[in-house]
C-alpha positions in Angstrom: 0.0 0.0 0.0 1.3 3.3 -0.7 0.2 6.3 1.1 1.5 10.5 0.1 0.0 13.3 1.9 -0.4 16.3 0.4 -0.6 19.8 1.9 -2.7 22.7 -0.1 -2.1 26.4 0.5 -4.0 27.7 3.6 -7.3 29.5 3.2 -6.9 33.0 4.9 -10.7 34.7 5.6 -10.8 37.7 6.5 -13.9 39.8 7.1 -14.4 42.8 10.0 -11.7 42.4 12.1 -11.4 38.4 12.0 -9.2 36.2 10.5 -9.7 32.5 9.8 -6.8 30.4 8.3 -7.7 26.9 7.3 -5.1 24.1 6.0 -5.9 21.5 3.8 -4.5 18.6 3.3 -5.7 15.8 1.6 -4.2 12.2 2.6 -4.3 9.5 -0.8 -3.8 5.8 -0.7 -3.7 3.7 -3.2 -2.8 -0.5 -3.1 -2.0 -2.8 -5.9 -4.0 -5.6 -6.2 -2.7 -8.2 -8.1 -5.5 -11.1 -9.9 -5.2 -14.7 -9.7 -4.4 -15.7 -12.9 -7.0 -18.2 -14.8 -5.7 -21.5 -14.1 -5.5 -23.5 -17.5 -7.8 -26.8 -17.6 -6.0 -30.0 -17.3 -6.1 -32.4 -20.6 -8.7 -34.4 -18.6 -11.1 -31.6 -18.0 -10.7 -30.4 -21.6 -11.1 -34.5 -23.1 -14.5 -34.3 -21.0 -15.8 -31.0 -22.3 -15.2 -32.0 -26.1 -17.3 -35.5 -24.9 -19.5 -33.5 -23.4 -20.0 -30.7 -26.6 -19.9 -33.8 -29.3 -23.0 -35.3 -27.2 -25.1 -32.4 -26.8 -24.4 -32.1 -30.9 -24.8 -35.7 -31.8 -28.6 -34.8 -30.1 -29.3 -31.8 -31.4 -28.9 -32.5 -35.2 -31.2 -35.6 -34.7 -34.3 -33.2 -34.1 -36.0 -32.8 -37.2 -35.6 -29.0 -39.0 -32.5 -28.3 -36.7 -30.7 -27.7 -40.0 -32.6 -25.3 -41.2 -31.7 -22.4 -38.0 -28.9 -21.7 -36.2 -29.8 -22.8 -32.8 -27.2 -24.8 -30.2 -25.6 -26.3 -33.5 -24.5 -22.9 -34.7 -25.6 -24.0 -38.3 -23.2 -26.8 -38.5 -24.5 -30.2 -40.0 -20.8 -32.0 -38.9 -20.3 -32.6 -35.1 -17.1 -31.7 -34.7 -17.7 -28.2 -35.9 -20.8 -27.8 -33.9 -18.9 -29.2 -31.0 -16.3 -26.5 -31.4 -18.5 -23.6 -30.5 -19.6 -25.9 -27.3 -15.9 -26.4 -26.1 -13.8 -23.1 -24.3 -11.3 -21.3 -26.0 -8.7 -22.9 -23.5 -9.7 -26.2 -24.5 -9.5 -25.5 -28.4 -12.8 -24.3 -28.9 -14.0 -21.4 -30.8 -11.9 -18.0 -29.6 -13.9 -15.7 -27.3 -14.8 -12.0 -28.7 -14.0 -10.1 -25.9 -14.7 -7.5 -26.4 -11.4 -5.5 -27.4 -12.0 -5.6 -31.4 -12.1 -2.6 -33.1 -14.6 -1.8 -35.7 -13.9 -1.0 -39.4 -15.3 1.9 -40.9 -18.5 1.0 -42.9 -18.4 -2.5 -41.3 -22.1 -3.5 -39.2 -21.5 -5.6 -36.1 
């Protein structure tokens, strides 16, 4: 934590015959905080979220008309490519917008 104080010039008042002097001084603290950083999944954890994502496919594109809109599948016919968008960036998945893009003139997002 690190901690400065900092003294302003006095305030001299003065009105029919009395004075008043005031000091300011303003105290400011500030503390680093350091984050944890995001611990990286382990080769089992990311071997069960691709099983997990390749199931949750494999039973979505059995419904009838799921081709036809987006949906869970993300358009994707082929369950590896719909499993992708399932599966964190981390683990191989898709990559994560987050956010930190910057838009090209003319461009709609």
């Amino acid at each position: 934590m690190i901690s400065q104080l900092i003294r302003l010039v006095p305030v001299v008042v003065s009105a029919s015959g009395v004075t008043i002097v005031v000091g300011v001084a303003v105290l400011v603290v500030a503390a680093a905080v350091s984050l944890p950083k995001e611990r990286k999944p382990t080769k089992r954890e990311c071997d069960k979220e691709w099983e997990e994502a390749r199931k949750n496919c494999r039973e979505q594109l059995k419904l009838p008309g799921r081709k036809w809109g987006r949906g869970m599948t993300g358009g994707y016919t082929d369950v590896e490519e719909c499993a992708r968008g399932l599966v964190s960036e981390p683990c191989k998945g898709n990559e994560v917008d987050h956010g930190n893009n910057i838009p090209r003139p003319g461009r709609r997002y």
